[in-house]
C-alpha positions, -999 to 999 in steps of 0.1 A, spaced: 653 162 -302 615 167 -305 591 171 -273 559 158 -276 531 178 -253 513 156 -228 474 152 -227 468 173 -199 486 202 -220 463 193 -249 432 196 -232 444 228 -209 451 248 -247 418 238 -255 400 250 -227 419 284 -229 412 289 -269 369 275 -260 369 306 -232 382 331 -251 359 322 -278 328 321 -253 342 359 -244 333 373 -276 301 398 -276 281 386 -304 276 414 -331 248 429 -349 259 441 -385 252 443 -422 243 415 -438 277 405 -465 264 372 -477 249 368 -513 220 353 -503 208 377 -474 222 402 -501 201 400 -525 171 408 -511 184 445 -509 211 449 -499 206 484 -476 175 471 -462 189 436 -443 203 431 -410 219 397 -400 218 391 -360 236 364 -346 236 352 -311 252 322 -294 253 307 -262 270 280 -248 271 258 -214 292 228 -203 273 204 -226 254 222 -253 260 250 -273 231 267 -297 240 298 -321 209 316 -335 215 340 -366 186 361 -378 181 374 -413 160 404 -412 148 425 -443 128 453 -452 112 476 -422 129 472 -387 105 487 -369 66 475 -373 51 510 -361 68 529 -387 39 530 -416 48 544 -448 19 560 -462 21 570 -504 17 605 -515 -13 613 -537 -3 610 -572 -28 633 -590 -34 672 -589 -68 663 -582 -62 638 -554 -38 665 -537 -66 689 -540 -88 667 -526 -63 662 -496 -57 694 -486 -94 703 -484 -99 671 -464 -65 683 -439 -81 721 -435 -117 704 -427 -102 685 -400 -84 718 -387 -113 737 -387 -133 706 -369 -111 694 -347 -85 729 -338 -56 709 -323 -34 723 -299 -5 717 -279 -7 716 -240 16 709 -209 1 675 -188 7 676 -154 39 660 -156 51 685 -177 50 666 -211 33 686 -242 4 665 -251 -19 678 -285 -55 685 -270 -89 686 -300 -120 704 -296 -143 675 -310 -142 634 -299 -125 613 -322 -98 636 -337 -67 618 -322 -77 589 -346 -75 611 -377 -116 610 -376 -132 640 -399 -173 632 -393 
């Protein structure tokens, strides 16, 4: 003897399996797929977000290389003996300019203090 579920049943297990997908957390995590993968690999994140209402649902997913952050600047060492020469003299000229030192604000926060405008930009004239 076979038993057939009704429509209402059908549409109740449906509900139940769209909720408990609607529960899950989207993740952040390492990109896996060849294409984001072959960028470089150690250097791609993959973000994917979705939401959903009673009539539309719209899932986002993000493939993000390289640098995460935007204020993180790498700056190249100079290749040369000369050119580090020439850097370190140009580091102790800005020393002996601008004599940095470390002070307590009045909130309590250690902020670096110069003796001449214009050193907290890295200026040297």
């Amino acid at each position: 003897m076979s038993r057939r579920l009704s429509w209402s049943a059908w549409i109740l297990a449906f509900a139940l399996l769209a909720l408990s997908m609607m529960a899950a957390p989207a993740l952040s995590q390492t990109a896996t797929t060849p294409a984001a993968a072959a960028v470089r690999p150690e250097s791609v994140t993959e973000t994917s977000n979705c939401f959903d209402t009673r009539n539309l649902e719209s899932c986002v997913t993000v493939f993000r290389g390289g640098r995460l952050s935007p204020h993180v600047i790498a700056v190249p060492q100079p290749m040369s003996e000369q050119e580090r020469a020439a850097a370190e003299a140009r580091d102790r000229r800005w020393v002996q300019r601008c004599r940095p030192s470390i002070r307590q604000d009045r909130y309590g926060m250690p902020r670096y203090v110069y003796a001449a405008p214009g050193c907290e930009f890295g200026r040297l004239d």
